[in-house]
N, C-alpha and C positions, 0 to 999 in steps of 0.2 A: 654886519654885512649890509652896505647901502644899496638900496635901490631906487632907482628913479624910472615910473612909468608913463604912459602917454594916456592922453584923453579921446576920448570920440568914439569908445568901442573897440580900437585897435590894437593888437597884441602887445601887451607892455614890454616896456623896452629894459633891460633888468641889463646894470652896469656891470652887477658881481654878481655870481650864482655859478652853484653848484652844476657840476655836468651832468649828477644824476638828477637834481631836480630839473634840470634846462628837455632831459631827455623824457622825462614825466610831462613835462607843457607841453613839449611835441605832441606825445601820443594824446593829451586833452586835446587836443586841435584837433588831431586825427579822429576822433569819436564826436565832432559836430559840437563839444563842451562851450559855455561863450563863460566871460567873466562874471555876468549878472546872473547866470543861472540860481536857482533855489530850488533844493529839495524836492523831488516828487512826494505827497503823504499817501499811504491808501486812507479810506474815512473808515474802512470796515479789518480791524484787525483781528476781528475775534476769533477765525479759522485758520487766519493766519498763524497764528502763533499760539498750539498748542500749550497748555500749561504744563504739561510733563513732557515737552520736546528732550532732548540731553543737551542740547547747551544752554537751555532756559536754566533748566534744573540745578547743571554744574555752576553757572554762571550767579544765581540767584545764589546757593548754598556758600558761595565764595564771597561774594562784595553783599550781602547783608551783614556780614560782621562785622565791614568797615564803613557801611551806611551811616550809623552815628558818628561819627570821629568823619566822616567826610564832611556831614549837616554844618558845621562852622566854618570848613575852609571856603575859596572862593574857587575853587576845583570838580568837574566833574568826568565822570565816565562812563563811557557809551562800549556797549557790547554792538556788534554786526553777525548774522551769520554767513555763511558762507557767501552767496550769491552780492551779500554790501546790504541788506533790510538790518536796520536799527530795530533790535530786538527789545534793550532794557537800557536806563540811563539808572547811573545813580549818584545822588550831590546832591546837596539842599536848593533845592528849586527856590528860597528867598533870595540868596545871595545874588552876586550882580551878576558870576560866571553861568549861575544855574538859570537866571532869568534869560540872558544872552543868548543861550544854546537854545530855549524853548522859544523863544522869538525869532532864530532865524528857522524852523522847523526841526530843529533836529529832536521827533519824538518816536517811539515805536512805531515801524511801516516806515521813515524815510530811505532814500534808497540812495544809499553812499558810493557805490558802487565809483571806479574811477570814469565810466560810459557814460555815469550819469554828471559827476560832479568833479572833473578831472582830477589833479592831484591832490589828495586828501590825507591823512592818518592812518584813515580805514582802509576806502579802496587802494588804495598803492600799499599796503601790506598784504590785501589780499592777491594784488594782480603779481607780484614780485617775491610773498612767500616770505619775509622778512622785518625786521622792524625798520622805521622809519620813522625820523626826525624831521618835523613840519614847522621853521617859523612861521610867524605870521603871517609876514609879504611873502611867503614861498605859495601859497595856496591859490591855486588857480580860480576858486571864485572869492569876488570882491567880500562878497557877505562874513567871508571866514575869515579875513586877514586882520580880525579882532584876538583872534587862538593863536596860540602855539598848542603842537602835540604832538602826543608820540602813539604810534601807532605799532601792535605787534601780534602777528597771524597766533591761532588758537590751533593747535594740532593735537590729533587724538595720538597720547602716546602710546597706544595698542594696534591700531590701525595704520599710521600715519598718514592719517586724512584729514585734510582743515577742513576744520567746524565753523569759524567764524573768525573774530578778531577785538582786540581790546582796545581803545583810544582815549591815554588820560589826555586832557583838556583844560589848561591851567588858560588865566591870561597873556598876552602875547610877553607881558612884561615877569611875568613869575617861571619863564624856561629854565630847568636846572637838569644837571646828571639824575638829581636824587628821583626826580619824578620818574626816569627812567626805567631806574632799579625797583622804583615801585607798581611801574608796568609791568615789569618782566615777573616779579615775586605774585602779582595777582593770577599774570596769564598762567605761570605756573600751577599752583593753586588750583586752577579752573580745570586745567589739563591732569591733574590727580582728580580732583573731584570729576572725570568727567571716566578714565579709567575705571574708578573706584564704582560708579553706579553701572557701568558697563558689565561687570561680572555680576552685579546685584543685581541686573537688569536678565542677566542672561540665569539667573541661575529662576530667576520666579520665573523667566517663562517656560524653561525645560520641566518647573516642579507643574505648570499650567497643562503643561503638554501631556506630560506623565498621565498626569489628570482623567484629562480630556480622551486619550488613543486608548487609555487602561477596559480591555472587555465591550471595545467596540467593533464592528465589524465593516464602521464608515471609513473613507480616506481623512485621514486627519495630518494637518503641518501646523508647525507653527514657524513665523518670518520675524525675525529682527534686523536691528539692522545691519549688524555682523553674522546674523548666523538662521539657519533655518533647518528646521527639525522635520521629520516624518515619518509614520508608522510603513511597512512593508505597500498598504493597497496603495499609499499617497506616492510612493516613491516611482510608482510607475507608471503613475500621471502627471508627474511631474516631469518626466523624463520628453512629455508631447509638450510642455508648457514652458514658453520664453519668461524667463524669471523677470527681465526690463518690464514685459508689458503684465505679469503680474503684481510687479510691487506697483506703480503707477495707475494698474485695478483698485489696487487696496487704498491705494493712497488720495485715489477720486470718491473713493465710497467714503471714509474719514470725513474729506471736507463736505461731503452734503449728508453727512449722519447717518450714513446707509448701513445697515448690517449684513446686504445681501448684494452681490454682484454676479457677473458672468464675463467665463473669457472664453473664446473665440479659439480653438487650438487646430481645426482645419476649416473651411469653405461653410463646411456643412459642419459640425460637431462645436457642444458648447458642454462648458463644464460651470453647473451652477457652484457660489461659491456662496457659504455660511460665514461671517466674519465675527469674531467676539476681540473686540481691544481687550487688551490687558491694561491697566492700570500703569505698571511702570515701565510699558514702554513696550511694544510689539503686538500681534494679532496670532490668534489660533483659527485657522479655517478647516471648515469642512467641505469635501469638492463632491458633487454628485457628478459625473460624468452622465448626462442627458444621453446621449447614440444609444446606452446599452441599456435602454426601455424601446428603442427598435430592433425588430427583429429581424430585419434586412441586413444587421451588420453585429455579426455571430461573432460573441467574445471581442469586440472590441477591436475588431482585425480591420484596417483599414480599406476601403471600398476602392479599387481600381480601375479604370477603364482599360479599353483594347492597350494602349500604349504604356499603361501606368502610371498615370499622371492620375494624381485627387483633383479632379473638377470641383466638383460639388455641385454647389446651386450656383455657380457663374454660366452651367451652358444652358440650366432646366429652363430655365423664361422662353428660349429660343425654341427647344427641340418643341416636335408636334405643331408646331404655330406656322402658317403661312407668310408667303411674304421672304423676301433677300433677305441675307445676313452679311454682316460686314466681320471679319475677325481679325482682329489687328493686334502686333508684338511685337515684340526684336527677334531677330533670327536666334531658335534654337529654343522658344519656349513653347513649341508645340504647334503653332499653327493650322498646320494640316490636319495632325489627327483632330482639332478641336474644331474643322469644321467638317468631319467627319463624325463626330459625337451632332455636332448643332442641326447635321443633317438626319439624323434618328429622328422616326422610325423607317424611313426614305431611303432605298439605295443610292449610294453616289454615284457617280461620274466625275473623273478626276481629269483637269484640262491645268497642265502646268504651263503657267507663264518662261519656265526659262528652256522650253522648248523651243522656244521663237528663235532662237541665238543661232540654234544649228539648224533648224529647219525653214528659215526665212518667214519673213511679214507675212508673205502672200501665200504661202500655204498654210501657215501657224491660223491664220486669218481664217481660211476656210475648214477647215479642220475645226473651229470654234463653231460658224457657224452652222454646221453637220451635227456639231454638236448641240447645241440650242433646238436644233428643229427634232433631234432624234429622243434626246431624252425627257422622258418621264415621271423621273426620281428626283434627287437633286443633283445639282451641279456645281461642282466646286469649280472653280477658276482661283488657281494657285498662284500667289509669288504676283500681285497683277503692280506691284512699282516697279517691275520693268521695263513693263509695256509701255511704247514708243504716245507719241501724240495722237495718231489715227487711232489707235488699238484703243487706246481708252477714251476718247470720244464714241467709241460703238460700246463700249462697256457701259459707258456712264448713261446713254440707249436705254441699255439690253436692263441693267437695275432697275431705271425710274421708270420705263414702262410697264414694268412688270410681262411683259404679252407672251412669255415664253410660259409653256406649257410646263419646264422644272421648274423647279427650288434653287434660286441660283444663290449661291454662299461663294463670296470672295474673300481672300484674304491680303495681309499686305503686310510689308516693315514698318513700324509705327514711327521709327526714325523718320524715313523715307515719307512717311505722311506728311513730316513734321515742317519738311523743307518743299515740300511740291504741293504749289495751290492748286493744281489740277487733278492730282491724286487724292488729296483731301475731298473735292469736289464728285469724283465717283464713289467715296468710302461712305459721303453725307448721304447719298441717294437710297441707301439700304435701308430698310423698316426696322430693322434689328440690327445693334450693334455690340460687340461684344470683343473687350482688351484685356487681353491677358498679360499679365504681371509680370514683370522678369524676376528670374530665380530668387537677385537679391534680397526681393521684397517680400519673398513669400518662409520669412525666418519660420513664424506659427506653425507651419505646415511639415517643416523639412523631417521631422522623427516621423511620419506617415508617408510621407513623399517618398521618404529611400529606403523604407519595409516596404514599399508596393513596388517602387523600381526594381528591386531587390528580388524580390518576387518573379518579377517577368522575364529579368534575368537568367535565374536559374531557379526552373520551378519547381523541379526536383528536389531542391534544398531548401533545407530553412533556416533563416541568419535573422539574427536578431543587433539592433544597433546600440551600444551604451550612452549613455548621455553625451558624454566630451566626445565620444566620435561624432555624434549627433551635430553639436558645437560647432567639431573643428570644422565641418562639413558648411554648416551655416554662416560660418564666418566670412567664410570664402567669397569675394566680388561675383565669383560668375560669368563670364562676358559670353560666354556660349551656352548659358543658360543649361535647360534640361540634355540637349545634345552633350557638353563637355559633362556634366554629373553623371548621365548615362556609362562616357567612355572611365571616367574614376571609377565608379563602384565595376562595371566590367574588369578593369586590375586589381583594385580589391577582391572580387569573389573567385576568382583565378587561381587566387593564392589559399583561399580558406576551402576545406571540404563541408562547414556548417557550422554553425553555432556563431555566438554574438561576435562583433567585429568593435574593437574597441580603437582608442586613438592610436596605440601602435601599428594596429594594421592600415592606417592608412597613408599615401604618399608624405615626402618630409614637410612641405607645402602648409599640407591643413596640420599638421601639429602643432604649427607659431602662435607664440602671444596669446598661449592659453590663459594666462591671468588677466587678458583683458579682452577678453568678448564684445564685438559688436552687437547689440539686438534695439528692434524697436528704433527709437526715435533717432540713436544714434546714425545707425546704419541710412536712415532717412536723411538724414543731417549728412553726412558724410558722402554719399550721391550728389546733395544739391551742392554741397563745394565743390565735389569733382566737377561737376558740370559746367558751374560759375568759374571755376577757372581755367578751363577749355577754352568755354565762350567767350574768355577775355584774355587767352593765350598768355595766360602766366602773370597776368597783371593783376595783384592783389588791390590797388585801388578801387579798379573796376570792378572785379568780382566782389567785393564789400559791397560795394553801393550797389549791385545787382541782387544782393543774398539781405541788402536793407539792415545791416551791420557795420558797427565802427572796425576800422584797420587791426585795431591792435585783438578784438575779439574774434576775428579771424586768423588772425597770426596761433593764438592761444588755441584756436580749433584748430587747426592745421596740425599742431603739436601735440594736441591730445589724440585728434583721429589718426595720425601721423600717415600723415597726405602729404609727399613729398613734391616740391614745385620749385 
């Protein structure tokens, strides 16, 4: 296949080519890739790359057999894991192919990925899920168009999850079928050897666990990576705990050698965790639940306010303290009541802003200030982003002077902040400020959130929630926040006279896509796209370069969070 390119930096001009390679240099374009690029290395891979990871393990126990019998050829090969990081190379590092590959960086820590080093072996089996066929001149940067190689994704055959990917690596001039076959027979190989320590894996941790829960009367689990175990006390602290920002607990402690961590499962409550690695791969934890050494919070029962919402320590800074409060959110995560909590120990006075609508400027207006000169307690002034230009000029006043004899606590749409320099400007004036979270974010929370809503609902009764109902619940966007969750569980407990509520009882809605849960980083991630591609009305260019990602790995998030646009 001839090709002839152009000098000066500018995109080579390629006579003959493949349409699927021509469609791989696009998307390199698309990800900022230039021809000269080389390799990112980290200097420090020692945390990186555990030495009992499972694809180190599978990966090592499979190409050490063929290490010697590679040592004379002029051929090498590189393992990737998942993400495109060059985990292990193997081939006699004297030969010319072996010298080659370590001179252009390709060492453990390089980062193959196609975002980093466009069309490659590695990353375009990873981005495509497939094997691939790389001349020489097909490789988007200059430095590689010495190789030919073939490249093919690593997939757990029990999971069917890619692990990583295999890339033989001949000279441009030793291309053949057979190296192919000798791809596929290794990645094979890798992918038995990688099932095979997966049950050996899972069976020492269950005998670890046995262990460990045998005549205890701690919460004890253990986590792999397919699978996670627990004694009856663990199972029910489990049920308050987002399993994303658990493993990512465990997984932050590993890399700084911790054996002790803490997560975070309401505002207020923390559950110390004990970590012991295991040897061949998982952790055994022990969870102390901290709350139930206070005696303010009986058995574990979630703490509620007048409205049922778990505050926690987001209002405590405020209440008792002098001095405006400002409380800002989206409509429907509680507003009112929480500057009704901010106003404790203080009666309120409640002055709603969308009273103005029907009762005109000029009375709304004096009505406020009656109110200012009369009360002594606090004073909420609700909903104040409606208020016209005059209004919140005497607002913005009545805050920064402090002169009024309340406690004056405003509240506002944080959206409406977001777009009004003037609203912003009365919100800054306040001594204390205080934003509450919208539903979506408060995943940690939601198993105490809807036994305390739940609660106030029907106090009479007692309902208890099951994990996947728990889930399906959390899973859910939100846009109406606590108001729309309020009116859900109201249909939900309508229909039940007591007892636990699991995913059938709730609307058809939150039952979807139970095998893929949003929590943690995703569901964070998955907001900032929605947002990004609002803010640029459907134009995935823009929302890339706004979200500070290549095209094609927002295409692939798009797909995964399955954001339709």
């Amino acid at each position: 296949m001839k090709k002839s390119y152009a000098l000066g930096g500018h995109v080579p001009q390629v006579t003959s080519r493949r349409s699927e390679v021509d469609f791989a240099w696009k998307r390199s374009q698309l990800c900022g890739v230039t021809h000269d690029s080389l390799p990112e290395n980290l200097t420090d891979t020692t945390n990186l790359f555990p030495a009992k990871t499972a694809l180190l393990r599978a990966a090592g126990a499979t190409l050490s057999a063929v290490g010697d019998e590679l040592a004379g050829l002029d051929l090498s090969l590189l393992v990737a894991d998942r993400s495109g990081l060059l985990v292990q190379t193997v081939g006699g590092a004297q030969s010319r192919i072996g010298a080659q590959v370590e001179q252009r960086g390709l060492i453990a820590g390089a980062d193959l990925s196609e975002e980093k080093l466009g069309f490659n072996g590695i990353g375009t089996a990873l981005e495509t899920g497939r094997g691939i066929t790389v001349d020489g001149d097909e490789h988007f940067v200059e430095a590689f168009r010495d190789f030919s190689c073939f490249g093919i994704p690593i997939i757990h055959p029990g999971s069917k999850r890619l692990e990583g990917a295999l890339n033989v690596t001949p000279p441009t001039e030793s291309t053949t079928s057979l190296l192919e076959g000798f791809g596929r027979t290794m990645v094979h190989q890798i992918e038995q050897q990688l099932l095979q320590n997966t049950y050996h894996d899972e069976y020492s941790l269950m005998s670890e666990f046995l262990q460990a829960s045998r005549g205890t009367d701690q919460a004890v689990c253990a986590i792999g990576d397919e699978t996670v175990m627990s004694n009856q006390k663990a199972e029910g602290l489990l049920e308050h705990i987002d399993y994303g920002v658990l493993r990512s607990t465990i997984a932050e402690a590993r890399l700084a050698r911790s054996s002790q961590a803490s997560i975070a499962v309401a505002s207020d409550r923390l559950v110390a965790v004990d970590i012991r690695y295991i040897r061949s791969g998982g952790e055994i934890l022990t969870l102390h639940p901290l709350w139930q050494k206070k005696a303010t919070i009986p058995r574990g029962r979630p703490r509620a306010n007048m409205a049922g919402e778990v505050w926690g320590g987001r209002l405590k800074a405020v209440q008792g303290r002098s001095g405006s409060v400002a409380v800002v959110g989206e409509p429907g995560t509680g507003r009112t009541s929480a500057a009704r909590e901010a106003s404790r120990p203080l009666e309120p006075t409640l002055i709603d802003c969308v009273d103005l609508q029907t009762a005109g400027a000029q009375v709304w207006s004096k009505r406020l200030q009656k109110a200012v000169g009369a009360t002594t307690g606090a004073l909420i002034i609700d909903n104040i982003d409606l208020l016209p230009t005059a209004q919140l000029s005497f607002l913005r006043q009545l805050v920064s002077d402090d002169a009024s004899s309340a406690r004056i606590v405003i509240t506002a749409d944080s959206h409406a902040q977001e777009a009004d320099g003037r609203l912003r400007s009365v919100l800054s004036m306040a001594d204390q400020y205080v934003e509450l979270p919208p539903l979506r974010e408060r995943v940690a929370e939601f198993p105490i959130l809807i036994e305390a809503m739940a609660q106030k609902i029907a106090s009479k009764k007692r309902f208890t929630f099951s994990a996947t109902a728990s889930q399906g619940l959390a899973r859910a966007h939100w846009p109406g926040n606590l108001v729309q969750l309020r009116k859900v569980l109201m249909q939900v407990l309508a229909e039940r006279a007591s007892g636990q509520i699991t995913l059938s009882d709730l609307p058809e809605i939150y039952r979807r896509d139970q095998n893929q849960p949003l929590f943690g980083l995703d569901r964070a991630e998955r907001a900032a796209i929605v947002e990004a591609m609002a803010a640029a009305e459907g134009n995935k260019n823009q929302a890339a370069r706004a979200l500070g990602m290549s095209r094609t790995t927002l295409y692939r998030r798009l797909r995964s969070l399955k954001i339709e646009y």
